[in-house]
C-alpha positions as CSV (number, residue, x, y, z in Angstrom):
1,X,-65.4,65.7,14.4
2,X,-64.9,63.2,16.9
3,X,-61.7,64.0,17.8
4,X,-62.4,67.3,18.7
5,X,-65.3,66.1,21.4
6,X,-62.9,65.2,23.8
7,X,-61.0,68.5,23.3
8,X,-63.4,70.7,23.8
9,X,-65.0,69.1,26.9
10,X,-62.0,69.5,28.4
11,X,-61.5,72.8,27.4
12,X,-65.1,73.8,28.8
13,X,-64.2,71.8,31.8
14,X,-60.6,74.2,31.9
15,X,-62.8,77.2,32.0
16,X,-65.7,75.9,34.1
17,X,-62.6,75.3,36.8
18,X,-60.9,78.8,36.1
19,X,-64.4,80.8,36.6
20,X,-65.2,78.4,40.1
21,X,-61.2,79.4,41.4
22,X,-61.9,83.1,40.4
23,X,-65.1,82.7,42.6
24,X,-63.4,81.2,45.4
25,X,-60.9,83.8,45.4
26,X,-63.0,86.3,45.6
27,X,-65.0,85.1,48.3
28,X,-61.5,84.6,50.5
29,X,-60.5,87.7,49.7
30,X,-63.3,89.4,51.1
31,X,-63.4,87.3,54.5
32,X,-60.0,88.0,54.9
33,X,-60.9,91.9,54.4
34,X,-63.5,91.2,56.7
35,X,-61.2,89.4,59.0
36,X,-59.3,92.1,59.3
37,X,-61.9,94.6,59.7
38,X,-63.3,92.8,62.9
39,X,-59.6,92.5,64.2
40,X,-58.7,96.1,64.2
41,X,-62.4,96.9,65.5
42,X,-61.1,94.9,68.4
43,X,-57.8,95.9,69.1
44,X,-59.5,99.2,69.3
45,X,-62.3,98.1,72.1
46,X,-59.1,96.7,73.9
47,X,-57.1,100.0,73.6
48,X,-60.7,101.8,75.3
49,X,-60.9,99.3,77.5
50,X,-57.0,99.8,78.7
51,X,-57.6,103.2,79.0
52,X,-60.9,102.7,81.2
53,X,-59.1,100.6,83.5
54,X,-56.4,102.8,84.0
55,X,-58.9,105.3,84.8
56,X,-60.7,103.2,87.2
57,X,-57.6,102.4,89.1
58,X,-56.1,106.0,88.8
59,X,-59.9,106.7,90.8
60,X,-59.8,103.8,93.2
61,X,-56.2,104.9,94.3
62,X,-57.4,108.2,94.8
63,X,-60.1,107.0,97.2
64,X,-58.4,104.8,98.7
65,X,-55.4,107.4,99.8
66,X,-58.6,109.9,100.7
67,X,-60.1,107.0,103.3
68,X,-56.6,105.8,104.5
């Protein structure tokens, strides 16, 4: 019986570290969804914010040939 101790303790100790890396990957798989979630949130606030601009200059231009 003895020789078994050792044998299953590292077998416990195998799964103990296969349930904590199943964990873990979990965990950077959802920040990376969420990563990537916030990124294209932004890249769409910069594409409205493009397009703001534009209009902003297209309307200053506009004035500015009006007062000119």
């Amino acid at each position: 019986m003895n020789s078994k101790a050792p044998v299953v303790i590292l077998i416990l100790l195998c799964l103990g570290l296969l349930v904590s890396l199943v964990v873990r990957h979990n965990q950077a798989a959802s920040a990376q969804r969420a990563a990537e979630a916030r990124i294209q949130e932004l890249a769409r606030d910069l594409e409205d914010t493009k397009s703001q601009r534009e209009q902003l200059e297209s309307q200053t231009s506009s004035c500015a040939r009006t007062w000119t």
